[in-house]
Biopython code that builds the backbone (N, CA, C, O; Angstrom):
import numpy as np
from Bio.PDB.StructureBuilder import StructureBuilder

atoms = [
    (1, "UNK", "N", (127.821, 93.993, 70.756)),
    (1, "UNK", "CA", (127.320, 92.663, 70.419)),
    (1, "UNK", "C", (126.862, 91.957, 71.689)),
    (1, "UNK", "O", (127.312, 92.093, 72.827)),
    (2, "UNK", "N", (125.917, 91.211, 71.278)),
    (2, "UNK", "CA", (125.592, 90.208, 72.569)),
    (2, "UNK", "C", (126.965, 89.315, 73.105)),
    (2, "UNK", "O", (126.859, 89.223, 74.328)),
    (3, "UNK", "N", (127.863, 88.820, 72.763)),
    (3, "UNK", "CA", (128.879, 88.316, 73.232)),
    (3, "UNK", "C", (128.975, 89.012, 74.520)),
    (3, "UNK", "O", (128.937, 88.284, 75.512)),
    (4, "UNK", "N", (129.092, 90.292, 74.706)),
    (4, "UNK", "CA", (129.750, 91.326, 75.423)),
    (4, "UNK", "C", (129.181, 90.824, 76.883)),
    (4, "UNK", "O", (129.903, 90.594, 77.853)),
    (5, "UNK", "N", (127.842, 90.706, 76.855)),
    (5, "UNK", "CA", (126.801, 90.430, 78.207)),
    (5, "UNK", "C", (127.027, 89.067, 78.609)),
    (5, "UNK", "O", (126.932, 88.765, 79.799)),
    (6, "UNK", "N", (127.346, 88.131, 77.640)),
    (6, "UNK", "CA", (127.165, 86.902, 78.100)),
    (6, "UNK", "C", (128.117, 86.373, 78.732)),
    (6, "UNK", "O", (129.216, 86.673, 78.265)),
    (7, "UNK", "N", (128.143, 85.406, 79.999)),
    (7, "UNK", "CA", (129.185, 84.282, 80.158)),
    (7, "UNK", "C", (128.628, 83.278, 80.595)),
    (7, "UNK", "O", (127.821, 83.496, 81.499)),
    (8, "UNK", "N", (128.770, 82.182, 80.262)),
    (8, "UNK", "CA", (128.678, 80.642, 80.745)),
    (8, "UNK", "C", (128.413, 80.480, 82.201)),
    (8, "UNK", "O", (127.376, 80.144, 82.772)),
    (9, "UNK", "N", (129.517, 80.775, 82.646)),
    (9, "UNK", "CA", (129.640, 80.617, 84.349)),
    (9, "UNK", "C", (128.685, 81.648, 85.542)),
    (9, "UNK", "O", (129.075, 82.711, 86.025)),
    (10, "UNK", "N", (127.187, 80.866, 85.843)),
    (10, "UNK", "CA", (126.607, 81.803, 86.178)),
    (10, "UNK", "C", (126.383, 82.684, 87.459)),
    (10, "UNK", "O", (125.587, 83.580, 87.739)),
    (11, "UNK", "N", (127.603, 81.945, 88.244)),
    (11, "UNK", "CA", (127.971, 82.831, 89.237)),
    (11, "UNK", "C", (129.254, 83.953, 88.913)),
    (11, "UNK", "O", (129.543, 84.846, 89.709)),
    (12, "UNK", "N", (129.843, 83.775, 87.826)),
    (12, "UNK", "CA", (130.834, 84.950, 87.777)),
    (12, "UNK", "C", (129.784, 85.983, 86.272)),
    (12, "UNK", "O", (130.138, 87.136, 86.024)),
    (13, "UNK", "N", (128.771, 85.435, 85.596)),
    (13, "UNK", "CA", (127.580, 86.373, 85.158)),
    (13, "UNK", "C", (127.375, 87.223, 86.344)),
    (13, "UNK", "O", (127.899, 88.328, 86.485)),
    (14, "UNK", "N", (127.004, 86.956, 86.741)),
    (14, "UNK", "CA", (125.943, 87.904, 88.211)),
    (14, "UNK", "C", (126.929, 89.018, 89.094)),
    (14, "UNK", "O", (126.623, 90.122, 89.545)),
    (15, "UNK", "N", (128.139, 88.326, 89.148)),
    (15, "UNK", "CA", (129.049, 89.025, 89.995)),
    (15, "UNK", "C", (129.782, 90.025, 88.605)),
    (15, "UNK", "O", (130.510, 91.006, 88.752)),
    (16, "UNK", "N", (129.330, 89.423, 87.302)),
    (16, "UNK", "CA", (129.755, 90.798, 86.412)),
    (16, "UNK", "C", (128.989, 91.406, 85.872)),
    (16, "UNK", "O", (129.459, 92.117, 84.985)),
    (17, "UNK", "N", (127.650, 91.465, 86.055)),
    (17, "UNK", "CA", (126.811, 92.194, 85.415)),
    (17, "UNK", "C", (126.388, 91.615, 84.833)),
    (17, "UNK", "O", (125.305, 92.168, 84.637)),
    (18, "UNK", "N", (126.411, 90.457, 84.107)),
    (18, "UNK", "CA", (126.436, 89.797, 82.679)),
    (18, "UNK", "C", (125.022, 88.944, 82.895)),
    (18, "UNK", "O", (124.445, 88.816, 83.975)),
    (19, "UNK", "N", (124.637, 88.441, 81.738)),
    (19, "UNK", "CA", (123.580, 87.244, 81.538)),
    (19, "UNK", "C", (124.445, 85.800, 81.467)),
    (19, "UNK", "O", (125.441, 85.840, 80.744)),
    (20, "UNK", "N", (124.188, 84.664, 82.078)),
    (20, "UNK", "CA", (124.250, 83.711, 82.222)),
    (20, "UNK", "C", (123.699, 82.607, 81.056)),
    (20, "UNK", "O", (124.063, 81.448, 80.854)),
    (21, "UNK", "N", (122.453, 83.610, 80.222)),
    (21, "UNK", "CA", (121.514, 82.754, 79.018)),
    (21, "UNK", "C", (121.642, 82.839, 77.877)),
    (21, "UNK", "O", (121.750, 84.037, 77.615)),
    (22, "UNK", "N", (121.711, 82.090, 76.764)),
    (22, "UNK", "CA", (122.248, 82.074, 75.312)),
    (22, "UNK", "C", (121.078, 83.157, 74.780)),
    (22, "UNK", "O", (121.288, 83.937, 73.850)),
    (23, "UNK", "N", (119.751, 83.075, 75.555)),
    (23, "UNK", "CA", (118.752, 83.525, 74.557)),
    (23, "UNK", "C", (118.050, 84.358, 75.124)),
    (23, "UNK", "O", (118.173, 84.359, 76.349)),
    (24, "UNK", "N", (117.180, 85.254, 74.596)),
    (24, "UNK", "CA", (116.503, 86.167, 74.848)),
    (24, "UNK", "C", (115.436, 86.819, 74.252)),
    (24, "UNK", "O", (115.499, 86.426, 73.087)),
    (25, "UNK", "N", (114.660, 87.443, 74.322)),
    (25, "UNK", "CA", (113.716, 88.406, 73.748)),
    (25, "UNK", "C", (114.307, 89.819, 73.586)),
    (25, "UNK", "O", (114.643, 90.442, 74.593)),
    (26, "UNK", "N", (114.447, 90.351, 72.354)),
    (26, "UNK", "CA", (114.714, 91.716, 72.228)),
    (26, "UNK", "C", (114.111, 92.441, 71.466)),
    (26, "UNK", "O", (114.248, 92.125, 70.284)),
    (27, "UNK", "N", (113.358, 93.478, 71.706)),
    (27, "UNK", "CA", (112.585, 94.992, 71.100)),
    (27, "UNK", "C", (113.410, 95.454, 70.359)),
    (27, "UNK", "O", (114.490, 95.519, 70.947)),
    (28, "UNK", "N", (113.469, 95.869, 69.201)),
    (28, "UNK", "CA", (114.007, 96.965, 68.504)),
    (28, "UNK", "C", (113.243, 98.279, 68.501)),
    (28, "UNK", "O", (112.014, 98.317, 68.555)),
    (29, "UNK", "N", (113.948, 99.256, 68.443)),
    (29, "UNK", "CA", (113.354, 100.675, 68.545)),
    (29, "UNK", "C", (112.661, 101.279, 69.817)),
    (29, "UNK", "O", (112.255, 102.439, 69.750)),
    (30, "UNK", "N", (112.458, 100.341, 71.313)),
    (30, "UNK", "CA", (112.167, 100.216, 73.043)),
    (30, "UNK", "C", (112.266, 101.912, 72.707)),
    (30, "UNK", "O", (111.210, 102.526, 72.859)),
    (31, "UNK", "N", (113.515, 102.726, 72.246)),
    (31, "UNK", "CA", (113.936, 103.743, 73.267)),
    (31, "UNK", "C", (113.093, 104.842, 72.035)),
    (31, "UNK", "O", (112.839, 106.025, 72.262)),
    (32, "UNK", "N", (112.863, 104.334, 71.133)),
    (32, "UNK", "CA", (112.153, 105.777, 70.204)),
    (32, "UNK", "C", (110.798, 105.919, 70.614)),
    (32, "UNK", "O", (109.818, 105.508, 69.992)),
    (33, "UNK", "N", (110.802, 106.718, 72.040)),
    (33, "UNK", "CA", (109.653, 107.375, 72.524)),
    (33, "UNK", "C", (109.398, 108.826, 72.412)),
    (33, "UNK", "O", (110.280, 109.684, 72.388)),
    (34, "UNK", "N", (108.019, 109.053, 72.339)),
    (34, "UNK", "CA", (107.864, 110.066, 72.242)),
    (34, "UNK", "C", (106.894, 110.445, 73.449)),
    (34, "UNK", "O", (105.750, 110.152, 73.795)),
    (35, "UNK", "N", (108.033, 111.321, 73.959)),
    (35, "UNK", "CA", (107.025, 111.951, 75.380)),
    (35, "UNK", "C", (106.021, 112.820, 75.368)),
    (35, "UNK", "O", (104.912, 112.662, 75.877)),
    (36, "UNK", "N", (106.572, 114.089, 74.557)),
    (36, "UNK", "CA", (105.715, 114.732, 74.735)),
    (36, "UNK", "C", (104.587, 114.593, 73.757)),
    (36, "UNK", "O", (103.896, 115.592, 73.555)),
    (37, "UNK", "N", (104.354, 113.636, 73.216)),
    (37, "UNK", "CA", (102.578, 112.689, 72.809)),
    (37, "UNK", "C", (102.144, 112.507, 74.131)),
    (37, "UNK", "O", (101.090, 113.091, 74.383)),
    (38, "UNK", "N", (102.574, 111.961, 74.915)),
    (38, "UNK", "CA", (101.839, 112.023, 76.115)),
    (38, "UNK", "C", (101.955, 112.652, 77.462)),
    (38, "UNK", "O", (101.601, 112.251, 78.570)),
    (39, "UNK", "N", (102.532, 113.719, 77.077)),
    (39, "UNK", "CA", (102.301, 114.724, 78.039)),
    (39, "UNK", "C", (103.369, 114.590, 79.179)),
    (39, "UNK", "O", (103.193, 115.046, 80.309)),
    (40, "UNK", "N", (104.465, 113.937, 78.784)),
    (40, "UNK", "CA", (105.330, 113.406, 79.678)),
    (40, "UNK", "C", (106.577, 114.206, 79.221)),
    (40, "UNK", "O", (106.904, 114.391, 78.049)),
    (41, "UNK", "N", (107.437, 114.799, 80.690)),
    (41, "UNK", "CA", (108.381, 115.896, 80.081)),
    (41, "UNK", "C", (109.722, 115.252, 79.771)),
    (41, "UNK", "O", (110.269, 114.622, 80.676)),
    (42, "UNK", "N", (110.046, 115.305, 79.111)),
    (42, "UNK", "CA", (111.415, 114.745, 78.184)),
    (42, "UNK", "C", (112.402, 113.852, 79.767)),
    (42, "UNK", "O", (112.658, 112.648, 79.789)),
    (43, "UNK", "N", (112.697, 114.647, 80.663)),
    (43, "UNK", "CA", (113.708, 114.539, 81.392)),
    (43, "UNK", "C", (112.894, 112.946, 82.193)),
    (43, "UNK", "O", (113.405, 111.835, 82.335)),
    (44, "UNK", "N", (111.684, 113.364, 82.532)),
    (44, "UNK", "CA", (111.084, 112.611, 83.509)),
    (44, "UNK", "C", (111.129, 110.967, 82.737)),
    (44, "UNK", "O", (111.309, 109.876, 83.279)),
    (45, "UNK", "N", (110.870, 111.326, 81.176)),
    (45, "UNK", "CA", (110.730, 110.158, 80.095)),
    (45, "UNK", "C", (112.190, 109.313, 80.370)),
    (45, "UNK", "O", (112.132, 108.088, 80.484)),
    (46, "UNK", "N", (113.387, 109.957, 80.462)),
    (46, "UNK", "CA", (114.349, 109.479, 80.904)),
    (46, "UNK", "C", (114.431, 108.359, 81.724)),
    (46, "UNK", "O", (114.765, 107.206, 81.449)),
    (47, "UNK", "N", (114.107, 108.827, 82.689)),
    (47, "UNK", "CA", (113.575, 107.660, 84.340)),
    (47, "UNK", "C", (112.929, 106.950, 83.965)),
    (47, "UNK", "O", (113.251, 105.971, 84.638)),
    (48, "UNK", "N", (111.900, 106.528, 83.110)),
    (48, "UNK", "CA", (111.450, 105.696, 83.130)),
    (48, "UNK", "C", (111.759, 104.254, 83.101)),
    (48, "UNK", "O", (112.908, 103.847, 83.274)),
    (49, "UNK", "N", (110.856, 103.554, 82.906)),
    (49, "UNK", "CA", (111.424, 101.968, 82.656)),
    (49, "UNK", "C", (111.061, 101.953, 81.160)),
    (49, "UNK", "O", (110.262, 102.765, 80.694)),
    (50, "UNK", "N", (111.699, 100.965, 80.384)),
    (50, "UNK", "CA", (111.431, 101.091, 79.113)),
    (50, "UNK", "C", (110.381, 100.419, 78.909)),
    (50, "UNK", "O", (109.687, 100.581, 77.906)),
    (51, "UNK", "N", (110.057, 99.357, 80.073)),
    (51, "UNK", "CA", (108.568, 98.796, 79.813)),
    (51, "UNK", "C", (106.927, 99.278, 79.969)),
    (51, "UNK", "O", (105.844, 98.845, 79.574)),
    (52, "UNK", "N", (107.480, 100.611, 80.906)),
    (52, "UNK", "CA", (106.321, 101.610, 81.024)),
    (52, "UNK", "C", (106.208, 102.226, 79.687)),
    (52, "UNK", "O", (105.129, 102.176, 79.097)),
    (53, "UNK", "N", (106.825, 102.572, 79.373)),
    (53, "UNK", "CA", (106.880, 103.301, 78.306)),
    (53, "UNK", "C", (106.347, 102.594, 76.943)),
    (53, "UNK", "O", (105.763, 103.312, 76.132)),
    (54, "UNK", "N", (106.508, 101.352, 76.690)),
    (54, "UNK", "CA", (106.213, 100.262, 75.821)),
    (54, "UNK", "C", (104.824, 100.329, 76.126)),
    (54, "UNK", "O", (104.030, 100.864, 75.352)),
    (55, "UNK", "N", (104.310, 99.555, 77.768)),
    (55, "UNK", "CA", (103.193, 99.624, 77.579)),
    (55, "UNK", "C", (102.217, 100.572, 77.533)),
    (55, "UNK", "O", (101.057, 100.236, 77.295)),
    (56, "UNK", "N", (102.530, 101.761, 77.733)),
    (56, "UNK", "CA", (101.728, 103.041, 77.553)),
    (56, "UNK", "C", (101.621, 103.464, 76.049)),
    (56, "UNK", "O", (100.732, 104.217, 75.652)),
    (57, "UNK", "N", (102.673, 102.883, 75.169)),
    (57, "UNK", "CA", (102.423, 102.921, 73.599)),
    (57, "UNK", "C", (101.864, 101.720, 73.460)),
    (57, "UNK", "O", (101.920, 101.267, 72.316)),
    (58, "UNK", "N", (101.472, 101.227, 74.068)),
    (58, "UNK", "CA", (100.077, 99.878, 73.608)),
    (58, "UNK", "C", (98.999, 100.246, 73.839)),
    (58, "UNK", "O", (97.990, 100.178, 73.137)),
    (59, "UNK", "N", (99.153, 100.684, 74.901)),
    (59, "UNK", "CA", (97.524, 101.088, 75.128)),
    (59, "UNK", "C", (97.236, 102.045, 74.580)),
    (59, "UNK", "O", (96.056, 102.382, 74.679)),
    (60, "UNK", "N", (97.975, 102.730, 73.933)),
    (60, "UNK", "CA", (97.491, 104.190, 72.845)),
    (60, "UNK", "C", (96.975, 103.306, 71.828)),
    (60, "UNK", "O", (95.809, 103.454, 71.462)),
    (61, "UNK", "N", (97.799, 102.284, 71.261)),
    (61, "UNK", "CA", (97.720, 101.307, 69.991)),
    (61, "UNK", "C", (96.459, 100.634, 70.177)),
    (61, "UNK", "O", (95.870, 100.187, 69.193)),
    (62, "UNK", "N", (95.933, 100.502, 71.467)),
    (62, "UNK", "CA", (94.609, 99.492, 71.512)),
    (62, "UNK", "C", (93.367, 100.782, 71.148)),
    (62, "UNK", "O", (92.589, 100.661, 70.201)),
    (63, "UNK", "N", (93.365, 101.877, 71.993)),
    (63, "UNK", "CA", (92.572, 103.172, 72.041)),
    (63, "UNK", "C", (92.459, 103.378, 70.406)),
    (63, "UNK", "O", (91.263, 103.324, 70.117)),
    (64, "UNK", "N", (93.336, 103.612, 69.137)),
    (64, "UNK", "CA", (93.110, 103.706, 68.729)),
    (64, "UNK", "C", (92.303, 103.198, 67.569)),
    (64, "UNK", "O", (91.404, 103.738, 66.924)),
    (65, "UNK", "N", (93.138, 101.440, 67.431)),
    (65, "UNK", "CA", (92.296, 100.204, 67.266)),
    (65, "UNK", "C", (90.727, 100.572, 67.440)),
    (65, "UNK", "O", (89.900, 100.518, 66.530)),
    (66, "UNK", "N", (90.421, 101.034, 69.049)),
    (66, "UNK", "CA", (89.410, 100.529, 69.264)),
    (66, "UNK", "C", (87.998, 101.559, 68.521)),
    (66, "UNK", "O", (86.785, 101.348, 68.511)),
    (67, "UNK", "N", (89.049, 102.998, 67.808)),
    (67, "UNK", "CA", (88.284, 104.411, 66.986)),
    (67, "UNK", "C", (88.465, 105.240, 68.020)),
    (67, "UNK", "O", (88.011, 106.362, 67.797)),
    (68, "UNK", "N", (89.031, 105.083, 69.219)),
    (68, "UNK", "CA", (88.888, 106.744, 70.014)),
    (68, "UNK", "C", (89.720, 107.721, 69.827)),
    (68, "UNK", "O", (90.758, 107.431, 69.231)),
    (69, "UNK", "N", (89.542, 108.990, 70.223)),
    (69, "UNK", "CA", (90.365, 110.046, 69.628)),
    (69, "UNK", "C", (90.601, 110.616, 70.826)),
    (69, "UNK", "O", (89.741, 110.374, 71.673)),
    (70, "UNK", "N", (91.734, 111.475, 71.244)),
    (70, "UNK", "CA", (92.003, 112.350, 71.658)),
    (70, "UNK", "C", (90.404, 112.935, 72.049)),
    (70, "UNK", "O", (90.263, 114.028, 72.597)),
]
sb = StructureBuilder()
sb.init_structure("model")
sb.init_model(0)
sb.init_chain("A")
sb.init_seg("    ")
for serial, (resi, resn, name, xyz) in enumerate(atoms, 1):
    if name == "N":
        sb.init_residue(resn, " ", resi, " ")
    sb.init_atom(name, np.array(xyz, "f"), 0.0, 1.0, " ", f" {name:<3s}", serial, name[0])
structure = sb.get_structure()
């Protein structure tokens, strides 16, 4: 649960890992990537940032929007 991350006090947040903020933005489904769609090898997909990965499934999403194919 979000409880878990949060505390009030935002110098003992920081010194625990934690968020300091009631609110946030959250993705559902960030981690259901598929690498090898793009040619990316499972392990390396790992390392990534989850926001590379997000935006590299946008820009597939715009490419296709836009009619291009493979």
């Amino acid at each position: 649960t979000m409880e878990e991350f949060f505390h009030p006090d935002k110098q003992e947040a920081v010194a625990h890992g934690k968020s300091y903020s009631k609110w946030g933005g959250f993705i559902e489904g960030f981690a259901e990537f598929d690498p090898l769609f793009f040619n990316i090898a499972p392990r390396e997909a790992l390392s990534m940032d989850p926001q590379e990965r997000l935006f590299i499934e946008a820009c597939w999403e715009v490419m296709e929007d836009a009619g291009y194919t493979r």
